[in-house]
PyMOL CGO cylinders between C-alpha atoms (Angstrom):
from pymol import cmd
from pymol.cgo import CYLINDER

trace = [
    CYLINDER, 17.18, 12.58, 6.45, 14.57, 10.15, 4.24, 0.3, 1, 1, 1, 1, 1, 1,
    CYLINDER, 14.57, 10.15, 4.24, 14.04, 6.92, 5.85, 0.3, 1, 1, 1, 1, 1, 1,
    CYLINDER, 14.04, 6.92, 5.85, 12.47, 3.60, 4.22, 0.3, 1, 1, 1, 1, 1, 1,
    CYLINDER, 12.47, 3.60, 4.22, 8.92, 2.75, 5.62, 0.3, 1, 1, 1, 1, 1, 1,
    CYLINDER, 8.92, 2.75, 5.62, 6.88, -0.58, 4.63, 0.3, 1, 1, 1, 1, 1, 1,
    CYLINDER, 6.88, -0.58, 4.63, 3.07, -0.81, 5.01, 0.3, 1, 1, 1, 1, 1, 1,
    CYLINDER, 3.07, -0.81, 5.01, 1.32, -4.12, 4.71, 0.3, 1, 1, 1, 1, 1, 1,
    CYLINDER, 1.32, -4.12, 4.71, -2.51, -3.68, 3.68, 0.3, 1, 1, 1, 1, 1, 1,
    CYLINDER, -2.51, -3.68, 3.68, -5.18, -6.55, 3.85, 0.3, 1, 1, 1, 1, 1, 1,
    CYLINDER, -5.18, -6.55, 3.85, -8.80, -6.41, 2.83, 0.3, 1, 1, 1, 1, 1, 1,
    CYLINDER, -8.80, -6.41, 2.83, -11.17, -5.38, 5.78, 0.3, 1, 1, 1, 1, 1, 1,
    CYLINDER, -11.17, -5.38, 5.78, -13.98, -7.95, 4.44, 0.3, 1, 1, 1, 1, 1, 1,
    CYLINDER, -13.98, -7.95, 4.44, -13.57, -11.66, 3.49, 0.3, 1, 1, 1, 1, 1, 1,
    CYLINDER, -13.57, -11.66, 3.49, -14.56, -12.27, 0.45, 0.3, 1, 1, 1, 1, 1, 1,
    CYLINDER, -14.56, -12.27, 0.45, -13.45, -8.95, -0.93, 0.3, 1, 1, 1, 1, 1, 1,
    CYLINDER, -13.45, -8.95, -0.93, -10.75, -10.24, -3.42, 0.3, 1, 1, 1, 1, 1, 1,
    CYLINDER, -10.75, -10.24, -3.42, -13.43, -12.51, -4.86, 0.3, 1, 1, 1, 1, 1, 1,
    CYLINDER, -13.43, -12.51, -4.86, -16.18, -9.91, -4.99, 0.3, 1, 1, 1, 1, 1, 1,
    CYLINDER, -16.18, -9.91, -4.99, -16.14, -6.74, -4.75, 0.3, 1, 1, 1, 1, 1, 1,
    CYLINDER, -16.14, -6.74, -4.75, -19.32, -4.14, -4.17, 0.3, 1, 1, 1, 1, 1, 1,
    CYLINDER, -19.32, -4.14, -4.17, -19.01, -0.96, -6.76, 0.3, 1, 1, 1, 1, 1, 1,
    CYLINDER, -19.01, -0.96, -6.76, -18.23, 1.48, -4.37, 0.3, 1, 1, 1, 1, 1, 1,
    CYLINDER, -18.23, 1.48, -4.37, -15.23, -0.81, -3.28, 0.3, 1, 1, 1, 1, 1, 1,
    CYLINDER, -15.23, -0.81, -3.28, -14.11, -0.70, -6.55, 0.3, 1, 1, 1, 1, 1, 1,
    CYLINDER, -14.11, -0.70, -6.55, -14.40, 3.31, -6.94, 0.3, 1, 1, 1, 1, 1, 1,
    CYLINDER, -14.40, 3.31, -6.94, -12.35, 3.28, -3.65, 0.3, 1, 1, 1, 1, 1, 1,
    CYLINDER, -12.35, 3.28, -3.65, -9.56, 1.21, -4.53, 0.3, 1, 1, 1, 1, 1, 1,
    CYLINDER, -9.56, 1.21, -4.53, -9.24, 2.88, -8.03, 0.3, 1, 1, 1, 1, 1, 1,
    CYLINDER, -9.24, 2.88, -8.03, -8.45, 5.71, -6.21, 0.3, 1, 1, 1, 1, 1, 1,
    CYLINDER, -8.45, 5.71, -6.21, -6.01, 3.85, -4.04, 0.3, 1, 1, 1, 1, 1, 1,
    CYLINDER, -6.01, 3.85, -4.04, -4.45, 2.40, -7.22, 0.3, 1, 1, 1, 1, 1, 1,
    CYLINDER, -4.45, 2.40, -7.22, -4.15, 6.01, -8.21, 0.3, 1, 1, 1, 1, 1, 1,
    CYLINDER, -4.15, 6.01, -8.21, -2.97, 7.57, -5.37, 0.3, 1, 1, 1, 1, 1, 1,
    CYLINDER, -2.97, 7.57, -5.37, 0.25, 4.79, -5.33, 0.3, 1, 1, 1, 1, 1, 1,
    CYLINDER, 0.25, 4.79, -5.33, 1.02, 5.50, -8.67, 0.3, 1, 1, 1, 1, 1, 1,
    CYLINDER, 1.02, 5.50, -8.67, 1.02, 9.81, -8.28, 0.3, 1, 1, 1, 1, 1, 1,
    CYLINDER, 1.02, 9.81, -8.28, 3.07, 9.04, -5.22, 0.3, 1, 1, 1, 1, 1, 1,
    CYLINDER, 3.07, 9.04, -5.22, 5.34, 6.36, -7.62, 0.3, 1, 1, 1, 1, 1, 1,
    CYLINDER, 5.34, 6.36, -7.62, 6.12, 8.66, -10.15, 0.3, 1, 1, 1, 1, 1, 1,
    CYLINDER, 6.12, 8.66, -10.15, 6.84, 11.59, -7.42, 0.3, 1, 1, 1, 1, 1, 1,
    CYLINDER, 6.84, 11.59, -7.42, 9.34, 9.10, -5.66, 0.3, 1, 1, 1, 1, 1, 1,
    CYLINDER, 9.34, 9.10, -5.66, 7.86, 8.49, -2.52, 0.3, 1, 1, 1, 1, 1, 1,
    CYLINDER, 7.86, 8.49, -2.52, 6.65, 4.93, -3.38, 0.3, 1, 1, 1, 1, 1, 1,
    CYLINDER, 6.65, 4.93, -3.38, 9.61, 2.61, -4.75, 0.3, 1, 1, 1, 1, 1, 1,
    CYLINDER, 9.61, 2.61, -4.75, 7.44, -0.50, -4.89, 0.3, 1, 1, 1, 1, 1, 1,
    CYLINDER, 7.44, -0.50, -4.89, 3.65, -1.42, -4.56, 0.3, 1, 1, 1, 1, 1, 1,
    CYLINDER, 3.65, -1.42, -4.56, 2.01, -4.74, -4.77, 0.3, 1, 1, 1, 1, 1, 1,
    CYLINDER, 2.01, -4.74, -4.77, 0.11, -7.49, -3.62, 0.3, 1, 1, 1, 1, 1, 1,
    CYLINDER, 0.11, -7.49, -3.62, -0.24, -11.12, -3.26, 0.3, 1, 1, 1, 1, 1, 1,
    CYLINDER, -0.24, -11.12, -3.26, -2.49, -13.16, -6.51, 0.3, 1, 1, 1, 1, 1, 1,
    CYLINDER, -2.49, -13.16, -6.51, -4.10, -14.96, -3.61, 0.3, 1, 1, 1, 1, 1, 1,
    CYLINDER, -4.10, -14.96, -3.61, -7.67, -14.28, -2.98, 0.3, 1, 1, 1, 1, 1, 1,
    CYLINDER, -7.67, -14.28, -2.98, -7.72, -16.06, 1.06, 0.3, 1, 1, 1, 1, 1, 1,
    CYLINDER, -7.72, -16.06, 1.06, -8.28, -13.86, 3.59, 0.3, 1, 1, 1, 1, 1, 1,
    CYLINDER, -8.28, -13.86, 3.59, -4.09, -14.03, 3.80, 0.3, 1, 1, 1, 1, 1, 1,
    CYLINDER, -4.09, -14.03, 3.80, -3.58, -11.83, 0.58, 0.3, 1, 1, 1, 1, 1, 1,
    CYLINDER, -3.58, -11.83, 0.58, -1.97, -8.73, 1.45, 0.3, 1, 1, 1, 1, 1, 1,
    CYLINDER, -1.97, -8.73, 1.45, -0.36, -6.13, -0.63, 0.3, 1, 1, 1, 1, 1, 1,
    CYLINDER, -0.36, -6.13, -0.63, 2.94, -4.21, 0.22, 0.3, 1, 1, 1, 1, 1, 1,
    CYLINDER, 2.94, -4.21, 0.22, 4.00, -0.43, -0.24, 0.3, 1, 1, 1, 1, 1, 1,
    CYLINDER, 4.00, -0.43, -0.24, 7.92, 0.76, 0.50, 0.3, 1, 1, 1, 1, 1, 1,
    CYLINDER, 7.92, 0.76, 0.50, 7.93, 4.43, 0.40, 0.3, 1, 1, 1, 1, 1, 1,
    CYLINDER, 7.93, 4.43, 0.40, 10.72, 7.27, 1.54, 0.3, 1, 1, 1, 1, 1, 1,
    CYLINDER, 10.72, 7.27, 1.54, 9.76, 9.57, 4.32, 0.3, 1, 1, 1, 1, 1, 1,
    CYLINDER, 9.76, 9.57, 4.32, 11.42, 12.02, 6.39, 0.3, 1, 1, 1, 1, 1, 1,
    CYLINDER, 11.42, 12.02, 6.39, 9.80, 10.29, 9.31, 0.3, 1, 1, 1, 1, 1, 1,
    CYLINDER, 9.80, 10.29, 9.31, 7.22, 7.74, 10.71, 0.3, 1, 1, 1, 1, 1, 1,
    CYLINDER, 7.22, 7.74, 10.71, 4.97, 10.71, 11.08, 0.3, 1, 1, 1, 1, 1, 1,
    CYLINDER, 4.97, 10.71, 11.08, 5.22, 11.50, 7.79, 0.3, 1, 1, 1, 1, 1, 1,
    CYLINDER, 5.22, 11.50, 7.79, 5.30, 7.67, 6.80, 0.3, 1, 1, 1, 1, 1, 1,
    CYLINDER, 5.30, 7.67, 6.80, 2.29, 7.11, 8.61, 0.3, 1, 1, 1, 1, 1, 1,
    CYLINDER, 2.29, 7.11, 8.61, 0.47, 10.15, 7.17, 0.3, 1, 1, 1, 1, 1, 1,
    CYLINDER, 0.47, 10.15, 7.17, 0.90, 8.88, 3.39, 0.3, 1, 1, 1, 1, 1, 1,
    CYLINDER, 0.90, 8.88, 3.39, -0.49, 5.83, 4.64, 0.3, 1, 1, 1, 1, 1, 1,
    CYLINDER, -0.49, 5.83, 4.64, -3.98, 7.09, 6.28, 0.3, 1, 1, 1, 1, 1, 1,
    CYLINDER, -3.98, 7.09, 6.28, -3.92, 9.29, 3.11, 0.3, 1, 1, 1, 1, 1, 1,
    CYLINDER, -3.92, 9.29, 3.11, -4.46, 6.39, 1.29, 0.3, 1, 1, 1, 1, 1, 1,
    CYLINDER, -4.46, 6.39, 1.29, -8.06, 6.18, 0.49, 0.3, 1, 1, 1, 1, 1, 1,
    CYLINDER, -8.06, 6.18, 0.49, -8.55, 2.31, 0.71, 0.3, 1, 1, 1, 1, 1, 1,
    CYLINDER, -8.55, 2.31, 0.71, -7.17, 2.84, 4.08, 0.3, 1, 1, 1, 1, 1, 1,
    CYLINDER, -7.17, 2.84, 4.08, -9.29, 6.27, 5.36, 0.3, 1, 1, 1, 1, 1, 1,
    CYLINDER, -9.29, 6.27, 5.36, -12.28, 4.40, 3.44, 0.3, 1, 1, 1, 1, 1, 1,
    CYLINDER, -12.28, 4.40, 3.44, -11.62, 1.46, 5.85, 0.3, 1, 1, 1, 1, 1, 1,
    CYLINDER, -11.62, 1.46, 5.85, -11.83, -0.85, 2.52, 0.3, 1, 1, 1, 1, 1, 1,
    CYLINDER, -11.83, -0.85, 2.52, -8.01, -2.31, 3.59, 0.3, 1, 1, 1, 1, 1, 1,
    CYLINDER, -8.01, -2.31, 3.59, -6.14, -2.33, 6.94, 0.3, 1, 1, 1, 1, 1, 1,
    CYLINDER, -6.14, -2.33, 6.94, -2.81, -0.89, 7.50, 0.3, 1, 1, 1, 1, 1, 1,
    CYLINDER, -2.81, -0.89, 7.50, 0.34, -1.69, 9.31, 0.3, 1, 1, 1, 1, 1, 1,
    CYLINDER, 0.34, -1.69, 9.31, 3.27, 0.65, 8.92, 0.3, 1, 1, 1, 1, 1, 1,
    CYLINDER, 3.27, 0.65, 8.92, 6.87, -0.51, 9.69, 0.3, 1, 1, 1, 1, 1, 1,
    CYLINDER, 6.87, -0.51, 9.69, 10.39, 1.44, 9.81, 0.3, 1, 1, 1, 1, 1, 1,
    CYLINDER, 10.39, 1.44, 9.81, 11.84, -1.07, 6.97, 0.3, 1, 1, 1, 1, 1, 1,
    CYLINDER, 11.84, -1.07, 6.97, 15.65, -1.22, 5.62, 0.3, 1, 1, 1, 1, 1, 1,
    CYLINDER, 15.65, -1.22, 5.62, 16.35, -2.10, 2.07, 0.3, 1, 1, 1, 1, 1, 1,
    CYLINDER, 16.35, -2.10, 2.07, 18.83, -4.41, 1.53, 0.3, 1, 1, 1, 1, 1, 1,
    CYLINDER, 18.83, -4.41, 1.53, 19.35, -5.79, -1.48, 0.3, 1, 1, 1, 1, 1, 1,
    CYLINDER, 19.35, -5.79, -1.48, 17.71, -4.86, -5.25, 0.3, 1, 1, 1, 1, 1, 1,
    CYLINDER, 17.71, -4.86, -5.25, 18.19, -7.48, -7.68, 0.3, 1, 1, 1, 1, 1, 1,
    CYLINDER, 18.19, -7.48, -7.68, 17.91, -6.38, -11.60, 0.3, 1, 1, 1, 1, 1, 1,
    CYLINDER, 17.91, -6.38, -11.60, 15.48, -7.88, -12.38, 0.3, 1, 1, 1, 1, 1, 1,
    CYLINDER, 15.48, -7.88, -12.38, 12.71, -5.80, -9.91, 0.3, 1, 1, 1, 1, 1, 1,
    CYLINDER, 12.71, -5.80, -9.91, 11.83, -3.98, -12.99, 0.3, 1, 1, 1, 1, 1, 1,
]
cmd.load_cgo(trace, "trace")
């Protein structure tokens, strides 16, 4: 049985949000990629971030997996994470409520 997963990213460097190196921006291109194949495949049912640029800015992924192995492995797949460009937490996360307006 699928089970809801959250995993919270931050930037690996300060200063990242406000500048970025080219490479960085190759990587997380691909990242921003990679979330969206996985969106319109149904794994991912949200993806975003924060508009802060501090070092607190973090984005968020909720995905379906048939387990935190499985959860985990989408999320080291994730090339801004295997680049080491962003961080990763993963979390076992229960939806509660979806308001209308997510969209």
């Amino acid at each position: 049985m699928s089970s809801h997963y959250l995993y919270k990213i931050q930037p690996i460097r300060d200063g990242f949000l406000l500048e970025s190196t080219p490479e960085e921006d190759a990587i997380v291109s691909q990242h921003f990629h990679y979330l969206k194949d996985l969106t319109e495949q149904g794994t991912v049912l949200f993806a975003g971030r924060t508009l802060n640029t501090e070092a607190s800015s973090f984005g968020l992924v909720i995905l379906v997996a048939d387990s935190e192995d499985a959860a985990r492995g989408i999320m080291e797949g994730d090339p801004a994470v295997a680049a080491s460009v962003f961080r990763a937490e993963l979390f076992p996360f229960g939806i509660a409520l979806v308001g209308e307006g997510l969209h």
